[in-house]
GUMARNU-929607 format. One line per 4 residues: number of its first residue (from 0); their letters; for each residue z, y, x negated of N, C-alpha, C. Coordinates in nm, 4 decimals, m for minus. Layout:
NUM) a) Z Y X Z Y X Z Y X; ...
***
This chain:
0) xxxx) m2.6102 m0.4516 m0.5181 m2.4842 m0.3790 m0.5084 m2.4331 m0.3501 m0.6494; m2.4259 m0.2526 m0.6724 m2.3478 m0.2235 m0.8063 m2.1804 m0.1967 m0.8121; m2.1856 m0.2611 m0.9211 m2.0315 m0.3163 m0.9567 m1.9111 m0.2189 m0.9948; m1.9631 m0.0636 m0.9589 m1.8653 0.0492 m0.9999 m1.8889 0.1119 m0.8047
4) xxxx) m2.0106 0.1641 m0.7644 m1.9910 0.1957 m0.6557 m2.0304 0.1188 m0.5120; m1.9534 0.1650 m0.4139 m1.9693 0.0673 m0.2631 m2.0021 0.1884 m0.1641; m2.0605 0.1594 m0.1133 m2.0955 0.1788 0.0434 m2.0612 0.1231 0.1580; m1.9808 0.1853 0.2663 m1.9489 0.1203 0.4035 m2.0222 m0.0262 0.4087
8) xxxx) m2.1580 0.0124 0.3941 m2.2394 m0.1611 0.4160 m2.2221 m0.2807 0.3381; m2.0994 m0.2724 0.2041 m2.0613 m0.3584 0.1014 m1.9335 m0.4407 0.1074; m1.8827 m0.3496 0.2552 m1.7401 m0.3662 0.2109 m1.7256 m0.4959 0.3855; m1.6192 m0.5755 0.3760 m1.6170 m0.6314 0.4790 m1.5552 m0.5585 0.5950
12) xxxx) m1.6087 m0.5752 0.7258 m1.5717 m0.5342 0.8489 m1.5109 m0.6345 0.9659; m1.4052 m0.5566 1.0379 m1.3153 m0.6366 1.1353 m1.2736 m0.5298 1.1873; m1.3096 m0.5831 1.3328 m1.2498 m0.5168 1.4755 m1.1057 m0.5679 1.4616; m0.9537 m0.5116 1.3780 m0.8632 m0.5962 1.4337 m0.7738 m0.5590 1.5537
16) xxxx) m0.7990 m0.4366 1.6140 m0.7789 m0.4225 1.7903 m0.8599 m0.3928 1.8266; m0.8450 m0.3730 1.9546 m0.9206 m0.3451 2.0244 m0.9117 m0.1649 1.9850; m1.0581 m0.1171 1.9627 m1.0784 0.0417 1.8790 m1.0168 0.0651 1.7608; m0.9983 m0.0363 1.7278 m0.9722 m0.0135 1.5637 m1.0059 m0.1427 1.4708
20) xxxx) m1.0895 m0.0566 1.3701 m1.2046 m0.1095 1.2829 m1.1796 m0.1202 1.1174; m1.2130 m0.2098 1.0564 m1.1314 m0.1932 0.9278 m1.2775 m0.2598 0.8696; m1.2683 m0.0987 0.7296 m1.3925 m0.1438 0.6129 m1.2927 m0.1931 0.5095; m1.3298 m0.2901 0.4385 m1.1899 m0.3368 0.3081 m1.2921 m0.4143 0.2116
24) xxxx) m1.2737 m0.3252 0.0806 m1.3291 m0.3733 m0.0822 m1.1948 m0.4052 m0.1154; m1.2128 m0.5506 m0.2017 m1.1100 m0.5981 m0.2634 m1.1795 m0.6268 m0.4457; m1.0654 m0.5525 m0.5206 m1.0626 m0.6022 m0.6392 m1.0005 m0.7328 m0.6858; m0.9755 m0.7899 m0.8440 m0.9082 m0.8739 m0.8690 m0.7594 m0.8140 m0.7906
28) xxxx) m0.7311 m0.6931 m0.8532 m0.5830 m0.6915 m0.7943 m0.5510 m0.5347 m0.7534; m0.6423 m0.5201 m0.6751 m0.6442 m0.4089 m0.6089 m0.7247 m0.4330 m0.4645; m0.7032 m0.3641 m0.3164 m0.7859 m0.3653 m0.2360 m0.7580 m0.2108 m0.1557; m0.8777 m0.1399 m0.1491 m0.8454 m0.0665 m0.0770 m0.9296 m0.0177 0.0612
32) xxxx) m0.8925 m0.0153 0.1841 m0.9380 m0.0480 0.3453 m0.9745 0.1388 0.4182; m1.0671 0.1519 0.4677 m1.0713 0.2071 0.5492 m1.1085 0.1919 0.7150; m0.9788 0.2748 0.7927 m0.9709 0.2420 0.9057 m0.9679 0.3440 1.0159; m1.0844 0.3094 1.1163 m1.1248 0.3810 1.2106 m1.0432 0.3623 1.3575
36) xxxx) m1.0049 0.4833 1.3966 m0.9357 0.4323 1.5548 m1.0062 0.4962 1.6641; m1.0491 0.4633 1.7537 m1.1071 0.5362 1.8444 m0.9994 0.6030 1.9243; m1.0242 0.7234 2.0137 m0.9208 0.7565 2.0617 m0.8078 0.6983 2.1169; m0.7227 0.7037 2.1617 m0.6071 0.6237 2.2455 m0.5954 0.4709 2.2119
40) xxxx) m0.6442 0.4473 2.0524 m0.6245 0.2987 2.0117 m0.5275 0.3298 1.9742; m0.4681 0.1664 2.0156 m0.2678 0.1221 1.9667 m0.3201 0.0535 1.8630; m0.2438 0.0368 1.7584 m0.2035 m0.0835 1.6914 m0.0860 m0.1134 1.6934; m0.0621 m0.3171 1.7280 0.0628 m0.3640 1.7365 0.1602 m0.3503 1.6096
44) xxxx) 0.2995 m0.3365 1.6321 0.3755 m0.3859 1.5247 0.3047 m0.5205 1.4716; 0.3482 m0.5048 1.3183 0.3475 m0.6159 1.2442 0.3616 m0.6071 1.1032; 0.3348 m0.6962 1.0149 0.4006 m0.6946 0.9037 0.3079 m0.7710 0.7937; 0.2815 m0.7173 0.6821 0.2302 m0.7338 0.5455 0.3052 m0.8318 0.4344
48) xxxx) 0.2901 m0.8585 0.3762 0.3088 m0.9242 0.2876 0.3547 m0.8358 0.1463; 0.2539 m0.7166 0.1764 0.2688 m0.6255 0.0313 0.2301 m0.4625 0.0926; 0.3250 m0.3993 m0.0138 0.3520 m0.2389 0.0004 0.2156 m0.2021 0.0316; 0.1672 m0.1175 0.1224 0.0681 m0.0577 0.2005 0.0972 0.0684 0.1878
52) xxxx) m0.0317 0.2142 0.1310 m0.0476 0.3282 0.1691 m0.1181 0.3913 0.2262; m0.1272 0.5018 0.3018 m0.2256 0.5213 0.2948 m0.1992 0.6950 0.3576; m0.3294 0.7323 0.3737 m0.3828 0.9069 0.3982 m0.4683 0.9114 0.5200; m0.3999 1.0110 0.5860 m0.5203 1.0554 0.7224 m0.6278 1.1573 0.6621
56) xxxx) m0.7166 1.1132 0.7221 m0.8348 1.2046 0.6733 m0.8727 1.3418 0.8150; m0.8476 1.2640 0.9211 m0.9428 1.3072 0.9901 m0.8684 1.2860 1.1582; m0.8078 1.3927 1.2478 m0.7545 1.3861 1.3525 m0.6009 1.4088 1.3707; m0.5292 1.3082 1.4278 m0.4024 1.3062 1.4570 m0.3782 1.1631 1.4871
60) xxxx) m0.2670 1.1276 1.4550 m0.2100 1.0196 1.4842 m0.0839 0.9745 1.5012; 0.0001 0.9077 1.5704 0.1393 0.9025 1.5867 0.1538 0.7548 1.5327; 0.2764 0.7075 1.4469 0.2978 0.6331 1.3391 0.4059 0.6017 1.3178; 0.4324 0.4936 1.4053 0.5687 0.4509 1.3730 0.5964 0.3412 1.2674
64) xxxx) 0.7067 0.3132 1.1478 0.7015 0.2537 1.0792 0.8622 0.2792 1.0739; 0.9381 0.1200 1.0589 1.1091 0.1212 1.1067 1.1306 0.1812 1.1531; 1.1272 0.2186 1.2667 1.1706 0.2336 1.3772 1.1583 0.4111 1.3636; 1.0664 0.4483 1.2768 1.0901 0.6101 1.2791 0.9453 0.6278 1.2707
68) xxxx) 0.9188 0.7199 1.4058 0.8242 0.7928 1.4657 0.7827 0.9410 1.4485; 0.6441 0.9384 1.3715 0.5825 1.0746 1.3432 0.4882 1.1082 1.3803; 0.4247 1.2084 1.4314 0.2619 1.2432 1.4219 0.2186 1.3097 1.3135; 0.1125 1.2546 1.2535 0.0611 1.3009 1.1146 m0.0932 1.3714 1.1403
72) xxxx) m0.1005 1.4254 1.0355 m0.2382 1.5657 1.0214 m0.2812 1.5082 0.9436; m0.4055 1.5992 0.9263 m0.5122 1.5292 0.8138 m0.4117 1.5519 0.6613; m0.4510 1.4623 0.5956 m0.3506 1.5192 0.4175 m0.2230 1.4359 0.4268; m0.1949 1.3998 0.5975 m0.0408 1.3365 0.5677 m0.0250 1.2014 0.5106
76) xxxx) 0.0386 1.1626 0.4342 0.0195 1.0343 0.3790 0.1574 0.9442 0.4000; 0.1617 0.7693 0.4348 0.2696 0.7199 0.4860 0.2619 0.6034 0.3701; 0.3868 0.5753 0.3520 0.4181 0.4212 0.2654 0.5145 0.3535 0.3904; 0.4485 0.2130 0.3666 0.4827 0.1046 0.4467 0.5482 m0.0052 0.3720
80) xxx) 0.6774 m0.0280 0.3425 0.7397 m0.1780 0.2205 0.6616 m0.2918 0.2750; 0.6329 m0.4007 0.1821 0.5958 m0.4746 0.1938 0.7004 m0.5648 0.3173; 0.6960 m0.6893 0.3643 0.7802 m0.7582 0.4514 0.7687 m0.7323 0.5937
***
């Protein structure tokens, strides 16, 4: 594995719902996750520890974060506060 680029097969994997799949490379102090949903996957509320971003690549998705509800396009990008 080389130490500048990764491949899906480098990075660790977790089913954490049910249809949704998470690839995640972690630096000293950086990590950044990619995450797959199969159609009509939920993910539960819950809560981080630290500020979370991120970008849709690919579909549609509806995204609630405090209590305010969007559907986002590919390009749309959401910040989540840490807590």
């Amino acid at each position: 594995m080389s130490q500048y680029f990764l491949q899906r097969a480098d990075c660790s994997h977790h089913n954490i719902f049910p249809g949704v799949d998470i690839f995640t490379a972690a630096g000293d102090r950086v990590m950044l996750s990619l995450v797959e949903f199969a159609e009509g996957a939920v993910v539960q509320e819950h809560e981080h520890p630290h500020e979370q971003m991120g970008l849709l690549l690919e579909g549609r998705l509806e995204f609630t974060i405090g209590g305010e509800t969007q559907v986002l396009v590919p390009g749309d990008m959401w910040r989540i506060p840490g807590g």
